[in-house]
Structures are given as C-alpha cells and as structure tokens.
PDB file of N, CA, C and O in Angstrom:
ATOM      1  N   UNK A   1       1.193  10.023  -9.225  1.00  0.00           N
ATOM      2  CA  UNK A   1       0.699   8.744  -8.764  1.00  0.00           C
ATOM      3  C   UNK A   1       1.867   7.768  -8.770  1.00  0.00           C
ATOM      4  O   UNK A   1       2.529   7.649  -9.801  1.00  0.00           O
ATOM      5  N   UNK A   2       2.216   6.923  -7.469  1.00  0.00           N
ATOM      6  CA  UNK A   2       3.155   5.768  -7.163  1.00  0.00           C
ATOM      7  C   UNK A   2       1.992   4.650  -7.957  1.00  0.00           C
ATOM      8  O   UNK A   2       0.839   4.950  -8.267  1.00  0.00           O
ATOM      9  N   UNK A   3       2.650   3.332  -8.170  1.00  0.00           N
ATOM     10  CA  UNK A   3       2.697   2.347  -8.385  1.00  0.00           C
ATOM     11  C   UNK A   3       3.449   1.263  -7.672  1.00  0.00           C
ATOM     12  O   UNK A   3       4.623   1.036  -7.964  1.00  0.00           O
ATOM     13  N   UNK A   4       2.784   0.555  -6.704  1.00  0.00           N
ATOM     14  CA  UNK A   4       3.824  -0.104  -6.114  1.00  0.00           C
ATOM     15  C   UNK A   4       3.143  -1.316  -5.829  1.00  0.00           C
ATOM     16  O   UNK A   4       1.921  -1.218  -5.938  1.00  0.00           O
ATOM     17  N   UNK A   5       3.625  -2.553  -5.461  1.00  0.00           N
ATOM     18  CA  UNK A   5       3.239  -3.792  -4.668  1.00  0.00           C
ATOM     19  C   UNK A   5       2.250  -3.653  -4.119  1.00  0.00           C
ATOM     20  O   UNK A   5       2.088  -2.525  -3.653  1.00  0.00           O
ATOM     21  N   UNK A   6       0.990  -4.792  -3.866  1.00  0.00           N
ATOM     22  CA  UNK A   6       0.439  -4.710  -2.836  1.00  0.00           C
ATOM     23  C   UNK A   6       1.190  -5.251  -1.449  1.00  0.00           C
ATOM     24  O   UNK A   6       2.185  -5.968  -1.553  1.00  0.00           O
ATOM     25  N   UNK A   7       0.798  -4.966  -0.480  1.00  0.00           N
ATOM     26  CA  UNK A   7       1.209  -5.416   0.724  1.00  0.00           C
ATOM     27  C   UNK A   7      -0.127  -5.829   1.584  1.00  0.00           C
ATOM     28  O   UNK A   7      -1.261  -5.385   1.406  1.00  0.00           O
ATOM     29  N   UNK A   8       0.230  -6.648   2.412  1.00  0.00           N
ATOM     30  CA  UNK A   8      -0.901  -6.971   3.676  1.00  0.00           C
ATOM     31  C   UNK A   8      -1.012  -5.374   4.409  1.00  0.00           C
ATOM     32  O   UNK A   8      -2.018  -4.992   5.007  1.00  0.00           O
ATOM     33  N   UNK A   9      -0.136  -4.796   4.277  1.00  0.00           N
ATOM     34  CA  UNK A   9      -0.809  -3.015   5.112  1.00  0.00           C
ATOM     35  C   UNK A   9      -1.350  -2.858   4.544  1.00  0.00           C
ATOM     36  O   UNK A   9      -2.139  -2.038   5.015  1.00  0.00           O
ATOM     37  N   UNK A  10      -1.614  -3.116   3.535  1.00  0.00           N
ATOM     38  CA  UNK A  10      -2.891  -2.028   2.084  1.00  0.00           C
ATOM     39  C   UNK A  10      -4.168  -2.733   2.231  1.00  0.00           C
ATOM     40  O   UNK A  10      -5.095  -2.298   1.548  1.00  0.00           O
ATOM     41  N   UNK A  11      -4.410  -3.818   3.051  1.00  0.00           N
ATOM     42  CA  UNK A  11      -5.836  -4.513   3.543  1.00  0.00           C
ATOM     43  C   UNK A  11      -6.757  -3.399   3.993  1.00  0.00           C
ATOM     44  O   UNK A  11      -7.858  -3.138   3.508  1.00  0.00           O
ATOM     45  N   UNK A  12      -5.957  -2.584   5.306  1.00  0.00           N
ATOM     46  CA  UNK A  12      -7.429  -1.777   6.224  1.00  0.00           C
ATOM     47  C   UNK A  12      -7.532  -0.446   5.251  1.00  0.00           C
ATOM     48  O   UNK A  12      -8.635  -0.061   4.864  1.00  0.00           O
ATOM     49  N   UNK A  13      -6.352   0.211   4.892  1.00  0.00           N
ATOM     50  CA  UNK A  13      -7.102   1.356   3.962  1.00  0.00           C
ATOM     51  C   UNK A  13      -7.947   0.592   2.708  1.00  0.00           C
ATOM     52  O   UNK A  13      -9.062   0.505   3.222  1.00  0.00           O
ATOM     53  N   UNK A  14      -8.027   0.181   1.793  1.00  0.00           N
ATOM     54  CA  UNK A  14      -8.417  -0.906   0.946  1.00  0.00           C
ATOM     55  C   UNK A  14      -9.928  -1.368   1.482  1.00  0.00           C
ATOM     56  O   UNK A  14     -10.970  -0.836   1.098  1.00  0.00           O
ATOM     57  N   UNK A  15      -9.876  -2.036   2.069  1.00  0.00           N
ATOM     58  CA  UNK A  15     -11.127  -2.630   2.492  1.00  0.00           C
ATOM     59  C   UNK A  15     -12.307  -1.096   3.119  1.00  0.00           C
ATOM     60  O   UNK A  15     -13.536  -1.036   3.070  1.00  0.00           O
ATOM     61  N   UNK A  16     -11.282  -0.031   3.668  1.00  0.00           N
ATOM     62  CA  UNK A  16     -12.393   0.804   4.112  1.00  0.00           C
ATOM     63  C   UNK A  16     -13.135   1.592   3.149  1.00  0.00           C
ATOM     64  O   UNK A  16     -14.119   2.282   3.417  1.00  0.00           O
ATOM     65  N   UNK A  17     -12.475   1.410   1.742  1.00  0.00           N
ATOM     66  CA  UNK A  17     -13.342   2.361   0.862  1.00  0.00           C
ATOM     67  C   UNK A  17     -13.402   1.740  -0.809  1.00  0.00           C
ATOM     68  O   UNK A  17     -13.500   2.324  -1.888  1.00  0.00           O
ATOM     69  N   UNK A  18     -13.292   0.276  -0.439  1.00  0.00           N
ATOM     70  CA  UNK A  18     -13.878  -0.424  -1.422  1.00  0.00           C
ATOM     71  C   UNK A  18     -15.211  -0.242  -2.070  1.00  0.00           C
ATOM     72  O   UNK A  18     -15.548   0.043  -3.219  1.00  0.00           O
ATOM     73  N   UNK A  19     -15.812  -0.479  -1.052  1.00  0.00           N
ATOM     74  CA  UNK A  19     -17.234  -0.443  -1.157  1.00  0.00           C
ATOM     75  C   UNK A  19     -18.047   1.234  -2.050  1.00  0.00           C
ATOM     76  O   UNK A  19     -19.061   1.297  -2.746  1.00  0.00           O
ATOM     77  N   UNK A  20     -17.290   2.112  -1.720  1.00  0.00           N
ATOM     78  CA  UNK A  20     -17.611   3.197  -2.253  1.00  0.00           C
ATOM     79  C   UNK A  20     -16.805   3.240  -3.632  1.00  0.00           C
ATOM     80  O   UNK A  20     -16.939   4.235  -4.345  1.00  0.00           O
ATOM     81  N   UNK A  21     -16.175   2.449  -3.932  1.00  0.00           N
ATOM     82  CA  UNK A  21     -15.472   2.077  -5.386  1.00  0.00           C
ATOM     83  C   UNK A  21     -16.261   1.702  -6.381  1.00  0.00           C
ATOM     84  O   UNK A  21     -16.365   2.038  -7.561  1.00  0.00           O
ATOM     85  N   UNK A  22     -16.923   0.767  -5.527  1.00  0.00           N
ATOM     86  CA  UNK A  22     -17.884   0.226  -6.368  1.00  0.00           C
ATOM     87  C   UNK A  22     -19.306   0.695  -6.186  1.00  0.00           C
ATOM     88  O   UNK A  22     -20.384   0.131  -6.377  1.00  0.00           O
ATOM     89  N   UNK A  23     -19.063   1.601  -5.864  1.00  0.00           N
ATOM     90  CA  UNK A  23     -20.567   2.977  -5.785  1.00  0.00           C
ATOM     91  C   UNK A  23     -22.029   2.053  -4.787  1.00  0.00           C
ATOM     92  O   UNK A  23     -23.190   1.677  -4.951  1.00  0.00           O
ATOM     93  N   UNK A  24     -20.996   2.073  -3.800  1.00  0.00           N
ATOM     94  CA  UNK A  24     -22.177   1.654  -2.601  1.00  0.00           C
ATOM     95  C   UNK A  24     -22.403   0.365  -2.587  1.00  0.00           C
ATOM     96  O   UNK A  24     -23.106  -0.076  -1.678  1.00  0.00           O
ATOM     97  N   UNK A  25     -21.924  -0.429  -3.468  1.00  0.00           N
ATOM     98  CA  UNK A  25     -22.550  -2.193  -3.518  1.00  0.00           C
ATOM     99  C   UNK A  25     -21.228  -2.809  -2.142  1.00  0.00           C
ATOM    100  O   UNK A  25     -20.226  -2.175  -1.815  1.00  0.00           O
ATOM    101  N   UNK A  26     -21.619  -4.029  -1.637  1.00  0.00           N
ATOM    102  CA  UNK A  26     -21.162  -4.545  -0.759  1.00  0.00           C
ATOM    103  C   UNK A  26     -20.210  -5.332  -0.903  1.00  0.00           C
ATOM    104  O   UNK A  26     -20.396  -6.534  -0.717  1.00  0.00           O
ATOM    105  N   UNK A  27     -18.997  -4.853  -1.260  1.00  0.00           N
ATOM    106  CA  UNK A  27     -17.789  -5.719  -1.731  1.00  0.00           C
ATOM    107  C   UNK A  27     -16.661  -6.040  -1.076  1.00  0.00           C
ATOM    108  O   UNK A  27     -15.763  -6.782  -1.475  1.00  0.00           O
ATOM    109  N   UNK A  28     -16.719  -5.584  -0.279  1.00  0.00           N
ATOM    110  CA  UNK A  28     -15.609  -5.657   1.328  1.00  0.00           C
ATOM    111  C   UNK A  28     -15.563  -7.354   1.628  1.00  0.00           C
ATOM    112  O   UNK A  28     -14.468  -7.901   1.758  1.00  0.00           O
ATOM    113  N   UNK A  29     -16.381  -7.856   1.690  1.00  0.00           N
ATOM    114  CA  UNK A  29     -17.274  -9.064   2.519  1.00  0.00           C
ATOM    115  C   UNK A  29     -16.298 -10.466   0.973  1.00  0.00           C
ATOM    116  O   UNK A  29     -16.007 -11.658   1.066  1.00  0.00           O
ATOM    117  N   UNK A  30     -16.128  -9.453  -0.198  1.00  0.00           N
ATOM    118  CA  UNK A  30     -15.520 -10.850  -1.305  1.00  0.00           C
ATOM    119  C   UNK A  30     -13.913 -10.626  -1.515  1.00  0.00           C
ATOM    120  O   UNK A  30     -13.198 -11.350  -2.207  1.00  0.00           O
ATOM    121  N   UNK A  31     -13.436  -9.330  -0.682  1.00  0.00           N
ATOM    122  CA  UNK A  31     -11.669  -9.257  -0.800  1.00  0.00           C
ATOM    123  C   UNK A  31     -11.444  -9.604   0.917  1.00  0.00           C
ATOM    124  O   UNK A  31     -11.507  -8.771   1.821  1.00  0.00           O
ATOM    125  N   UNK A  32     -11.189 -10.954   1.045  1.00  0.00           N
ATOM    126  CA  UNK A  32     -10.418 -11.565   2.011  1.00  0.00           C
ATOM    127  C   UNK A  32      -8.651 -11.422   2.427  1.00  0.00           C
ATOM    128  O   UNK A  32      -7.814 -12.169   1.921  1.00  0.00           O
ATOM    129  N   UNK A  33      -8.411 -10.663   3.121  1.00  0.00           N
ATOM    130  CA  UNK A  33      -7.217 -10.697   3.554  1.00  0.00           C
ATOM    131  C   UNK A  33      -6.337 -11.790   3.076  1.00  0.00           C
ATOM    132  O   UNK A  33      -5.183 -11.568   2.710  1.00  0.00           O
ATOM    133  N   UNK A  34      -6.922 -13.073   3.077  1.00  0.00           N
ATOM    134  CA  UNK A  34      -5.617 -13.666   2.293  1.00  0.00           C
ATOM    135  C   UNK A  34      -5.163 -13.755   0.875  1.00  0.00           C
ATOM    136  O   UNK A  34      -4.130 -14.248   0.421  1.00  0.00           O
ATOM    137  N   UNK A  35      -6.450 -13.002   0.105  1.00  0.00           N
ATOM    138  CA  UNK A  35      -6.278 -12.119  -1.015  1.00  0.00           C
ATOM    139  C   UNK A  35      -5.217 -11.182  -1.126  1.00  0.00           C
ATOM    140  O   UNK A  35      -4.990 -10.762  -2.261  1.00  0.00           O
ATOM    141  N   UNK A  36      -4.528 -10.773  -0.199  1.00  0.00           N
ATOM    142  CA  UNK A  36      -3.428  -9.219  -0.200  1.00  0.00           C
ATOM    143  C   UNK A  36      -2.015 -10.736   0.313  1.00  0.00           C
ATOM    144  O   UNK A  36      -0.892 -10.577  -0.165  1.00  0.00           O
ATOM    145  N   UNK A  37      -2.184 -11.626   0.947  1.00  0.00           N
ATOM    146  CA  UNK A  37      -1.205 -12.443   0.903  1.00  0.00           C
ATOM    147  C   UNK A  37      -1.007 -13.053  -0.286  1.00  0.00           C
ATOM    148  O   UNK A  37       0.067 -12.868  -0.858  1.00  0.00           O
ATOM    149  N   UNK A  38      -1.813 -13.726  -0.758  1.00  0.00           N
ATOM    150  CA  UNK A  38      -1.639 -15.047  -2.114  1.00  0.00           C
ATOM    151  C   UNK A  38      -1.212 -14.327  -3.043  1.00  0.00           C
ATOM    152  O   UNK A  38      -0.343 -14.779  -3.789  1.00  0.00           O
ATOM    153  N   UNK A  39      -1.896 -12.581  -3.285  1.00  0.00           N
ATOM    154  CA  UNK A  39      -1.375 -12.709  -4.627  1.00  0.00           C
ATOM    155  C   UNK A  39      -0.612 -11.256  -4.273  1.00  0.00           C
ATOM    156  O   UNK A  39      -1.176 -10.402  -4.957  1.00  0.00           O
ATOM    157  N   UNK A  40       0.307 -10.729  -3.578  1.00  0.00           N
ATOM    158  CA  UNK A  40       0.849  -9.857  -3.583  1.00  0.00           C
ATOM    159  C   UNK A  40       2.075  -9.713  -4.542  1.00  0.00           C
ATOM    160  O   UNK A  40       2.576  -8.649  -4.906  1.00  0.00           O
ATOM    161  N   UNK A  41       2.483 -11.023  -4.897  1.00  0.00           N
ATOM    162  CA  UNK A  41       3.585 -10.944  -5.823  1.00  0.00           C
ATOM    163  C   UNK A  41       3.373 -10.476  -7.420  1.00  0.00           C
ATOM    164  O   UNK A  41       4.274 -10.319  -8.243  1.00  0.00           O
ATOM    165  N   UNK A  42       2.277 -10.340  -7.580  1.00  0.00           N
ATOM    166  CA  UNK A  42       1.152 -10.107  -8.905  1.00  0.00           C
ATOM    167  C   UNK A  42       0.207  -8.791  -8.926  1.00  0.00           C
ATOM    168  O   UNK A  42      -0.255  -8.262  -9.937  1.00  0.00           O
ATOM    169  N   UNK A  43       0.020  -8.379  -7.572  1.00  0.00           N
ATOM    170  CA  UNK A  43      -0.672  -7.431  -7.769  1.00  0.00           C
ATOM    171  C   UNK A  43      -0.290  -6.116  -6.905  1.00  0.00           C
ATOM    172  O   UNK A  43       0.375  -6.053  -5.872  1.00  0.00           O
ATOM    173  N   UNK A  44      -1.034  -4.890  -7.787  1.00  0.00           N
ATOM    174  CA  UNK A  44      -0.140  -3.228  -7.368  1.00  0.00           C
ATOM    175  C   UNK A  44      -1.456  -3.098  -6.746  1.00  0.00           C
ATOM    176  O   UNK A  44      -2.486  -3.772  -6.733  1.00  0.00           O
ATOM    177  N   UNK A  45      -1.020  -1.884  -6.184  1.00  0.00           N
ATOM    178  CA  UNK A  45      -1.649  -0.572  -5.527  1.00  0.00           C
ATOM    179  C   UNK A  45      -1.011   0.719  -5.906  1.00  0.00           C
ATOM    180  O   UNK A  45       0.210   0.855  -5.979  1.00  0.00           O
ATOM    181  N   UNK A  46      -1.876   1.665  -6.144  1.00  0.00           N
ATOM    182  CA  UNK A  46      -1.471   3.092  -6.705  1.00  0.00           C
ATOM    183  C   UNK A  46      -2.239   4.339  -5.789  1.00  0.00           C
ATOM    184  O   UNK A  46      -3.376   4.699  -5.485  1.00  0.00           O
ATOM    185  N   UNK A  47      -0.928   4.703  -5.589  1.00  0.00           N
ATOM    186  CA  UNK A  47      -1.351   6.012  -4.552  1.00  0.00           C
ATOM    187  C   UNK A  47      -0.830   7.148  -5.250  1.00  0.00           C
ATOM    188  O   UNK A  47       0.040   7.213  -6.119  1.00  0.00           O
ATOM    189  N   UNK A  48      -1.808   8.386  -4.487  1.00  0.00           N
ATOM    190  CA  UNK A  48      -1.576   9.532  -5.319  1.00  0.00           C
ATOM    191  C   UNK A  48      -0.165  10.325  -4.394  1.00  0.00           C
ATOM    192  O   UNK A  48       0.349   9.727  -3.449  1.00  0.00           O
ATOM    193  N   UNK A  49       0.124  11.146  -4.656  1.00  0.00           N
ATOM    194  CA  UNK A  49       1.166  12.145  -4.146  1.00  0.00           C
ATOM    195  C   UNK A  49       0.643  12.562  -2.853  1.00  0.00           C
ATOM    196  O   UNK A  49       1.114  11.941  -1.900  1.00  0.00           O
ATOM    197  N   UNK A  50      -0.206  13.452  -2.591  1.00  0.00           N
ATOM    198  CA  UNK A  50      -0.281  14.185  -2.391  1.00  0.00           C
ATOM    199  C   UNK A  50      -1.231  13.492  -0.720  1.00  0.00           C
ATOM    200  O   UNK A  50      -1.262  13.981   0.409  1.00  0.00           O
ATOM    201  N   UNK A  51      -1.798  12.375  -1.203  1.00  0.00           N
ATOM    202  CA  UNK A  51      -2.326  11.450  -0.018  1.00  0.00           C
ATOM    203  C   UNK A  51      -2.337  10.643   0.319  1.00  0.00           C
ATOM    204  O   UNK A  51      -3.286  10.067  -0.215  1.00  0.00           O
ATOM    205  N   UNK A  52      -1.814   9.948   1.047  1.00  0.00           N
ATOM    206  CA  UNK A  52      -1.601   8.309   1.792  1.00  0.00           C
ATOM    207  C   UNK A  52      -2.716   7.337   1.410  1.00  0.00           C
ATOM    208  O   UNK A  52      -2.923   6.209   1.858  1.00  0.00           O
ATOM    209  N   UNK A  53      -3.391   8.024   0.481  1.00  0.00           N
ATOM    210  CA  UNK A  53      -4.768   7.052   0.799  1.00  0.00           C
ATOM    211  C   UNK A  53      -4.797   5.619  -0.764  1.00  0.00           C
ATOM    212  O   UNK A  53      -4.308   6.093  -1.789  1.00  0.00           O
ATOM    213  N   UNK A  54      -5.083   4.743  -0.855  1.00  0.00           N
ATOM    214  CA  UNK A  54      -5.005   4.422  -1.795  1.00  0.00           C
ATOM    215  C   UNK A  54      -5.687   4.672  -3.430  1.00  0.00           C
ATOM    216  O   UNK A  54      -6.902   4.494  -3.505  1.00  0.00           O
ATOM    217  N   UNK A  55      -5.211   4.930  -4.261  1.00  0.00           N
ATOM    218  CA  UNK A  55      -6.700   5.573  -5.425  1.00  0.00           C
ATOM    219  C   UNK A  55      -6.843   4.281  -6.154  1.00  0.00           C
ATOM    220  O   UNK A  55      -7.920   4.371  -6.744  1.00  0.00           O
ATOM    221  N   UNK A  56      -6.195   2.898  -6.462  1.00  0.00           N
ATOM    222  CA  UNK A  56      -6.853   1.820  -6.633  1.00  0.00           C
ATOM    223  C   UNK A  56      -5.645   0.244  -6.694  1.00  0.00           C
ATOM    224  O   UNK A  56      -4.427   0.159  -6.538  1.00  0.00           O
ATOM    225  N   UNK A  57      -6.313  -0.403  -6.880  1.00  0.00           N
ATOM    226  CA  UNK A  57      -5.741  -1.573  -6.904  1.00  0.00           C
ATOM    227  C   UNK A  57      -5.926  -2.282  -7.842  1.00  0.00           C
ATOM    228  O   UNK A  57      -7.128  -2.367  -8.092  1.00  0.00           O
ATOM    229  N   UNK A  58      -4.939  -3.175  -8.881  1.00  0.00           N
ATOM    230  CA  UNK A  58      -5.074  -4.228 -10.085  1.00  0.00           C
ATOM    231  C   UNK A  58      -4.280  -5.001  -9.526  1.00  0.00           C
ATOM    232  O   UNK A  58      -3.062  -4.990  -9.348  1.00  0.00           O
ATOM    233  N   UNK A  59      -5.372  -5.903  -9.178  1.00  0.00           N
ATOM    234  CA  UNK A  59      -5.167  -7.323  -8.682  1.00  0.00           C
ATOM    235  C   UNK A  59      -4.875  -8.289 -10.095  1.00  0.00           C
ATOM    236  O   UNK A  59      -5.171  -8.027 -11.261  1.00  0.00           O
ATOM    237  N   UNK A  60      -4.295  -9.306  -9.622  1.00  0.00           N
ATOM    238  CA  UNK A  60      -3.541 -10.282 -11.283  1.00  0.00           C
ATOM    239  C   UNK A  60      -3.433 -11.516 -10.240  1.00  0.00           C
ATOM    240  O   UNK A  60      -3.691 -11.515  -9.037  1.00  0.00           O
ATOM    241  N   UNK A  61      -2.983 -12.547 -11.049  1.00  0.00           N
ATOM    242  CA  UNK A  61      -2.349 -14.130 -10.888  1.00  0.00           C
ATOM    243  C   UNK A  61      -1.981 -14.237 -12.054  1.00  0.00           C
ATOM    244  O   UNK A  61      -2.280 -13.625 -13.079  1.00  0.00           O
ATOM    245  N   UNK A  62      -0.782 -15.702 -11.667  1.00  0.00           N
ATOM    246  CA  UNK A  62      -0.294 -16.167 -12.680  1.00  0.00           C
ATOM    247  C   UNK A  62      -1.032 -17.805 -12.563  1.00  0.00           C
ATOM    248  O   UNK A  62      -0.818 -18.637 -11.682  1.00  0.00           O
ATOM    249  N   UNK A  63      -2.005 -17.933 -13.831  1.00  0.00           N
ATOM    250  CA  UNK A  63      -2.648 -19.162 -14.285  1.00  0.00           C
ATOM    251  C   UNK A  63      -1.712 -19.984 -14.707  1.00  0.00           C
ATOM    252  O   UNK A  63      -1.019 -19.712 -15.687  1.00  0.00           O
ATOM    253  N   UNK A  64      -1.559 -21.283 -13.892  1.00  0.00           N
ATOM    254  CA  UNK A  64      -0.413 -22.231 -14.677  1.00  0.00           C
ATOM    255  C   UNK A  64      -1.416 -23.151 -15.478  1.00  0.00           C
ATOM    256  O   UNK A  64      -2.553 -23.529 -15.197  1.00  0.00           O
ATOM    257  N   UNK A  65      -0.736 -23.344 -16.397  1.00  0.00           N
ATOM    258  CA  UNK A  65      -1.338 -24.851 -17.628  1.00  0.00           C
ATOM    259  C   UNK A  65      -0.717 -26.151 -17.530  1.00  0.00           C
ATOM    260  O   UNK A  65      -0.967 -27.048 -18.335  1.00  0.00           O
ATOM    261  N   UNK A  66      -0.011 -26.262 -16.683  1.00  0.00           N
ATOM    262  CA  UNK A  66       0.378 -27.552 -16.696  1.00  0.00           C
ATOM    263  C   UNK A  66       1.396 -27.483 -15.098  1.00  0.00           C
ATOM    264  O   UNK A  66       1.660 -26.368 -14.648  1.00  0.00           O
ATOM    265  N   UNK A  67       1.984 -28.977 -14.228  1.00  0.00           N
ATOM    266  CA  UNK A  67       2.440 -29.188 -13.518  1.00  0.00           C
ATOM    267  C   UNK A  67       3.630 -28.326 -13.539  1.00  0.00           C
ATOM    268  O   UNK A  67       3.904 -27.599 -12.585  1.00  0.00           O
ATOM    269  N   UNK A  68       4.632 -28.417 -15.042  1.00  0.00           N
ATOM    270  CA  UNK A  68       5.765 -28.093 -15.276  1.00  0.00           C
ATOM    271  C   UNK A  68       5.797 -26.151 -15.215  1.00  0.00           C
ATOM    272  O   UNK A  68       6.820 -25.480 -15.079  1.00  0.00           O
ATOM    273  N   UNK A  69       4.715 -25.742 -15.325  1.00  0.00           N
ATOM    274  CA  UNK A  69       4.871 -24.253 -15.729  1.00  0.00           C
ATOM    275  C   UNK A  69       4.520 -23.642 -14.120  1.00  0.00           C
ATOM    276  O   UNK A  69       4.761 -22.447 -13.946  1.00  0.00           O
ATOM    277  N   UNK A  70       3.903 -24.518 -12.835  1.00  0.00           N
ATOM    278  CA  UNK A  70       3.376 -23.870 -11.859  1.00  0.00           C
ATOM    279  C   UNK A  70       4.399 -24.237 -10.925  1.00  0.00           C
ATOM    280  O   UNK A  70       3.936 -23.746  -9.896  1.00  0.00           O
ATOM    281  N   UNK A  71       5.602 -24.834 -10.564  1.00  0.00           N
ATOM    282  CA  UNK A  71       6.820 -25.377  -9.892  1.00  0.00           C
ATOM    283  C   UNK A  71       7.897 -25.446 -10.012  1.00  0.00           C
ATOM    284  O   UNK A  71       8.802 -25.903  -9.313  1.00  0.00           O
ATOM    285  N   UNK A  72       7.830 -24.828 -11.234  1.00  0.00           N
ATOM    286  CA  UNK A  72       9.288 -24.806 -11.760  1.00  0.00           C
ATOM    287  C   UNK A  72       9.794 -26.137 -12.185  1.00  0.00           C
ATOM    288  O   UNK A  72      11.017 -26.270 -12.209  1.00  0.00           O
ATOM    289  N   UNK A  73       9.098 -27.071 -12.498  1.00  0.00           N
ATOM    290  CA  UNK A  73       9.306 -28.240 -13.512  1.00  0.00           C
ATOM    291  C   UNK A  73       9.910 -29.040 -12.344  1.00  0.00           C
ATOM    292  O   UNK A  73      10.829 -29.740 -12.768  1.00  0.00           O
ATOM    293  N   UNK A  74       9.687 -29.199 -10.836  1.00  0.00           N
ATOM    294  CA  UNK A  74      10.192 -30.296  -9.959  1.00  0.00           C
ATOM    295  C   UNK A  74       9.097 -30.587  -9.345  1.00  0.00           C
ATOM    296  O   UNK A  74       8.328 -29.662  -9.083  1.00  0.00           O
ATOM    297  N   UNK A  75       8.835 -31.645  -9.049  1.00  0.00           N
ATOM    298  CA  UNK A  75       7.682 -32.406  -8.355  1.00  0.00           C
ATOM    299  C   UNK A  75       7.722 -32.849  -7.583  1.00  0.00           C
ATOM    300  O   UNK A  75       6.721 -33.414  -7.144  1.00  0.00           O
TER     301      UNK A  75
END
C-alpha cells in the first residue's frame, strides 16, 4: 500500500465508491470537490499495489487558534 497526497484526480475514483465505504448510505452528495482542493495539503489517499483504485482516504486540517498561528503572524 502507497500513501500519498490527495489530489483533485482522486475526486472521480473517490466519489465513485464512497458510498459503498460507507456500506450503502449516501455520502457522495457531503464530499464536494472543493474538499480535494482546500485541504489537499493535509490530506492522503492510499492505494494498494496491485490496483489503481483507491482503498481509502484520511482527510485532516490545520485548526488555527488565533490570527497569528493561521498567516503566519502578518495581517
């Protein structure tokens, strides 16, 4: 199994078998494409060897607490 970045390519495989991830419930419709933009710098995708296909995704952000910790301390 790779570990790598998400990317905006990992949207259409991703979105086509979400839903069976989550064992048939309708979850396609709450991961918005600009979900694979905003937080790609934070979140992987893991593929197996042997198939192009994706086997899952851990999505993350970074929560800032204050002005100084989300800008790099310039305003």
């Amino acid at each position: 199994m790779r570990i790598r970045a998400l990317t905006l390519e990992d949207y259409a495989p991703i979105i086509g078998v979400v839903d069976a991830w989550w064992g048939g419930r309708t979850m396609a419709a709450m991961l918005p494409r600009l979900f694979f933009i905003h937080f790609r710098d934070t979140s992987f995708v893991a593929k197996g060897q042997r198939r192009q296909q994706s086997g899952g995704v851990v999505p993350s952000s970074i929560l800032c607490k204050g002005p100084d910790l989300c800008n790099g301390g310039s305003r």
